[in-house]
N, C-alpha and C positions, 0 to 999 in steps of 0.2 A: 653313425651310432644313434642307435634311438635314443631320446630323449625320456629317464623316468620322470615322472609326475609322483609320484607317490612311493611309497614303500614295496617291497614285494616278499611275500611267503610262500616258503620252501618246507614240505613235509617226506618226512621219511617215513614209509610204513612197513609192515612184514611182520611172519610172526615173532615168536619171541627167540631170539638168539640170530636174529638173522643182520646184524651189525649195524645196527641201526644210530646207535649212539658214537658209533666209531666215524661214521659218514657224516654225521651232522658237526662231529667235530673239527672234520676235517675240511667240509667245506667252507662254517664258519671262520678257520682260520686262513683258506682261501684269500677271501671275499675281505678278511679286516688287512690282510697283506696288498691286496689292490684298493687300498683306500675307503672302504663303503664302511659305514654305521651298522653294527651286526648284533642280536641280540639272538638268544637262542635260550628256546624252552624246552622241558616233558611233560607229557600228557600223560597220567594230572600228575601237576607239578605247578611249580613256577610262583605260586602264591603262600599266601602260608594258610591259610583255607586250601589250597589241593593238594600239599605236602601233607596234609595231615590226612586228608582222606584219600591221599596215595597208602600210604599208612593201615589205615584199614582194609582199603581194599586188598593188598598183597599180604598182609601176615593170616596166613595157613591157621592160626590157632586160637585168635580175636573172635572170629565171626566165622565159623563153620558150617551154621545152616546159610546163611548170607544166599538168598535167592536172585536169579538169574535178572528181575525187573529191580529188584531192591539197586545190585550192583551197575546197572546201566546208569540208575538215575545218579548214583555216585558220579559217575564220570561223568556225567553230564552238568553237576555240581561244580564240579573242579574244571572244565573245560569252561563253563560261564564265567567263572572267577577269573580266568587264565588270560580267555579274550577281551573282559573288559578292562580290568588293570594292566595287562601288559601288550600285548598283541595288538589290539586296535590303537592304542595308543603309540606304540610305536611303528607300526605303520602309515599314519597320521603323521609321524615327522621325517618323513620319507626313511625309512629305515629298513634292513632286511632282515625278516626274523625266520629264523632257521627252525623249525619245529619236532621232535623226535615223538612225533603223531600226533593225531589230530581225530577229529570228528569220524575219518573211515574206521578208525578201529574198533569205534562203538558197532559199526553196520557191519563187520568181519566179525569180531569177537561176540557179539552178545546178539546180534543178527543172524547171522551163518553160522556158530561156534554154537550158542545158546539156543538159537531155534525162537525168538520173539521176534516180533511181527514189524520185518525191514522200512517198511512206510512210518509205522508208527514212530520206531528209532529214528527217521530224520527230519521228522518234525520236531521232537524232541533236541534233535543237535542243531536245530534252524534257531529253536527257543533261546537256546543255550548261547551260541556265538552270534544269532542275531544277523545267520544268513550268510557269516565270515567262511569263507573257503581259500585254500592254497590256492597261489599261480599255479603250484605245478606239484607234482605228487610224487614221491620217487621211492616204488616199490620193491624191497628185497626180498627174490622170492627163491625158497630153495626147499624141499621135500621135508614134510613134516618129522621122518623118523631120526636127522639129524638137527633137531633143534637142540633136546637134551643134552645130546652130545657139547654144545656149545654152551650151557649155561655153565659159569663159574661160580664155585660157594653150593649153598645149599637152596632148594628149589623153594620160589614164593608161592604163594596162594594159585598164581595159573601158572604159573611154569611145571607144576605138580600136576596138570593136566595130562590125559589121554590122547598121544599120534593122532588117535581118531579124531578127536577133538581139532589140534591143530592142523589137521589133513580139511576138517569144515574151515577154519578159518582163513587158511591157506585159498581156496578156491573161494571164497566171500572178495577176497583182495584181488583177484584174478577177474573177478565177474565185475567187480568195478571199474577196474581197468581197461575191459573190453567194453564197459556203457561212456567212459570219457576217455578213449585213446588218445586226444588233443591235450589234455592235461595229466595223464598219467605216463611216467616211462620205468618198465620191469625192465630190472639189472640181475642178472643171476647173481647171487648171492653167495655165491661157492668160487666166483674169481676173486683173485688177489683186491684187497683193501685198495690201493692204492689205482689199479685197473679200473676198478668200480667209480672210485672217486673222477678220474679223468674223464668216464662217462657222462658222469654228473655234471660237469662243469661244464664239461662238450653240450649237452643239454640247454644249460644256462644261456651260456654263448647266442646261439642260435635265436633262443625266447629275448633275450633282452637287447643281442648286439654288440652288446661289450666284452673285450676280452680279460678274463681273472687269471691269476695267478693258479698253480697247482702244482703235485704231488709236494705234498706237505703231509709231515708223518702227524700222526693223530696223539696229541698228549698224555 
């Protein structure tokens, strides 16, 4: 068994409806079932500076002209706040922090999606988390014109987006994952939850050496 030294982050990304909260919860309850220290955020989230400008960002009828650079720098707001009070710090105490996305969905969503200028946006997310990147990346990726189909309730500020739209950001998270195949792994997102999940762990396994606990239904 390798030896950690340190904490290690696990990011779930994909578009929207593609189970991403369902996998993070699942693993995290993995991982506190085989013993480990587990802490788990949303991007933005996590703070109470990025709950409020989760806030903004997602109510449809706040902020309607709300422009494509305006909105990146928001998340880049809440992702700084995220990583310095929570994330670095609990990686620092060897912990594992489970992420329900990260820095890629700025380069997907407001990069690929949005059409502003991918260099700029990760210098931007370098500022922001201070160069903090996931171990490992775990992509849900399944065809744009059933995301809809998946959201329950009434649609947020980008969930109200255009197929086309999420058809750009879909391929943004694809293109990243064929520039760092070592730290990305695409899960079809259209298998059973619990399928997915024993991927994921299978994943783990291999990167860390240790074996976790799994299928564990999702709360």
């Amino acid at each position: 068994m390798k030896e950690i030294k340190r904490g290690l982050f696990f990011v779930f990304e994909g578009i929207d409806g593609a189970g991403k909260s369902t996998q993070a919860a699942l693993l995290a309850a993995a991982l506190l079932k085989s013993g480990r220290e587990v802490e788990t955020y949303r991007d933005p989230g996590g703070t109470s500076l990025g709950e409020n400008v989760r806030e903004m960002l997602l109510d449809k009828s706040a902020y309607p002209g709300m422009t494509p650079a305006a909105e990146a720098l928001l998340y880049a707001a809440a992702r700084a706040q995220l990583a310095a009070d929570k994330i670095g710090p609990a990686l620092a105490m060897g912990r594992i922090v489970v992420g329900d996305r990260f820095g890629d969905s700025t380069i997907a969503y407001q990069g690929f999606g949005r059409g502003l200028d991918v260099g700029l946006l990760t210098s931007v997310n370098d500022l922001a988390t201070g160069g903090l990147t996931p171990d490992l990346t775990f992509l849900l990726d399944f065809p744009p014109e059933l995301s809809k189909k998946r959201i329950v309730g009434e649609a947020d500020r980008l969930e109200q987006e255009k197929t086309s739209f999420f058809g750009r950001v879909r391929e943004g998270y694809l293109s990243l994952a064929k520039q760092r195949p070592g730290a990305y792994h695409v899960f079809d997102a259209s298998l059973n939850k619990e399928e997915i999940h024993c991927r994921v762990v299978d994943a783990i396994e291999v990167f860390t050496g240790e074996v976790f606990q799994r299928n564990l239904r999702a709360e």
